[in-house]
N, C-alpha and C positions, 0 to 999 in steps of 0.2 A: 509633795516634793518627790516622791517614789514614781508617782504617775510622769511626772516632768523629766526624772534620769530614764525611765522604761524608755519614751521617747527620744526621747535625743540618741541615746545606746542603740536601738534599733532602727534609724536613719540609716538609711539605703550607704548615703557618702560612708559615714561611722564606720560602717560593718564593709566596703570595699576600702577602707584605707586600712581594715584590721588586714583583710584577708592580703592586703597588696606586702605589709610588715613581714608576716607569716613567710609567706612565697619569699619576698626578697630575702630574709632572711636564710630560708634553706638555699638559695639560689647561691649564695653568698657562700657557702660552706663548700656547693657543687663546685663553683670556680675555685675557691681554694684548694680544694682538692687535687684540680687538672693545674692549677701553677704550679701547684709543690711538687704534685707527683709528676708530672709531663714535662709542662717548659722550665722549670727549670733546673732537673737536670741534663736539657738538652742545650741551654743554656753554657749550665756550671761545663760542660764538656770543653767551650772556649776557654775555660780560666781554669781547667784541670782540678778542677774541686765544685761540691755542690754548691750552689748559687746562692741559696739562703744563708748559708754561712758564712759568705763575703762580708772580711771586716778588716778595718784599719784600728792597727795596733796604735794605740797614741802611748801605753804605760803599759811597758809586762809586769807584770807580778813574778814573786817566790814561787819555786815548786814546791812540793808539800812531801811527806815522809811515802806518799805513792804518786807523785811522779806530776800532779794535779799544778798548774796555774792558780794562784791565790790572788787578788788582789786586779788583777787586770780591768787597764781601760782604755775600751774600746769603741769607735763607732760602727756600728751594722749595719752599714750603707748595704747588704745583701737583703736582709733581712726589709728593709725599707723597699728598694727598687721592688720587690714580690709584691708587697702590699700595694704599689704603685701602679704592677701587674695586675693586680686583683679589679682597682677599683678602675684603670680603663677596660678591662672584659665585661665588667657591667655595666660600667655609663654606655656604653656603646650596644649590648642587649638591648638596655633600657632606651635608647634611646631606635633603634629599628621597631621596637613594641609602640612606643608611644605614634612612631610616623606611620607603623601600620593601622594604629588604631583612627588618628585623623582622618587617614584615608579612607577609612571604610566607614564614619563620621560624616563627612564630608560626599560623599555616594549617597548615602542615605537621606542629607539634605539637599542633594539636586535633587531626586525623585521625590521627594515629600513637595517641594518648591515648583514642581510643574502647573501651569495654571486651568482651574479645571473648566475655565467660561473664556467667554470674549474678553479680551481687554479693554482698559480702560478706554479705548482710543475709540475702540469697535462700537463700544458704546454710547459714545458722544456721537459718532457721526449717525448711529441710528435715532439719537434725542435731535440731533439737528433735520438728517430727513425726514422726522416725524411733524416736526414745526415749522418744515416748508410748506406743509400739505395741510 
């Protein structure tokens, strides 16, 4: 049984879906990074406040004995549209990676795919001029 997980765990696929996890994941952190910090307070500049913090008040709360909102309900339509932000920055990586990688896939199997004899054709008609004679 140990022999049977060794193998499976050290399958080529296994260990590029590990490594693909890893990367998306820091990749993931990278763009979050450049939406919060970059677009959008480039962003929040149109609605004159930071962009993550866009919320629709539905219920204020009490203030508190330092000055603090209690109770408040809110939706964070800001907070949302970012993460919105987030996940087309990387569908759209992901997917320029995946068309470059067909691409060059796809190269690889023309040139593998070239025929390295006569065709089939070529050689029918030399099995027929060999049978005239």
């Amino acid at each position: 049984m140990l022999k049977e997980f060794k193998e499976f765990a050290l399958k080529g696929s296994l260990l590029d879906i590990a490594v693909g996890f890893v990367m998306g994941a820091a990749f993931k952190t990278v763009v979050t990074a450049f939406t919060v910090g970059i677009v959008s307070p480039l962003i929040g500049l149109l609605f004159n406040t930071d962009f993550k913090e866009l919320k629709w008040i539905i219920k204020g709360g009490l203030a508190d004995a330092e000055g603090k909102i209690q109770g408040e309900i809110a939706v964070l339509y800001g907070e949302f549209l970012t993460s919105v932000l987030d996940f087309i920055i990387v569908a759209f990586v992901m997917f320029l990676i995946v068309k470059a990688v067909n691409k060059f896939k796809r190269k690889e199997e023309e040139v593998a795919s070239a025929p390295a004899g006569p065709s089939q054709e070529e050689l029918l008609t030399e099995i027929r001029d060999l049978l005239k004679k």
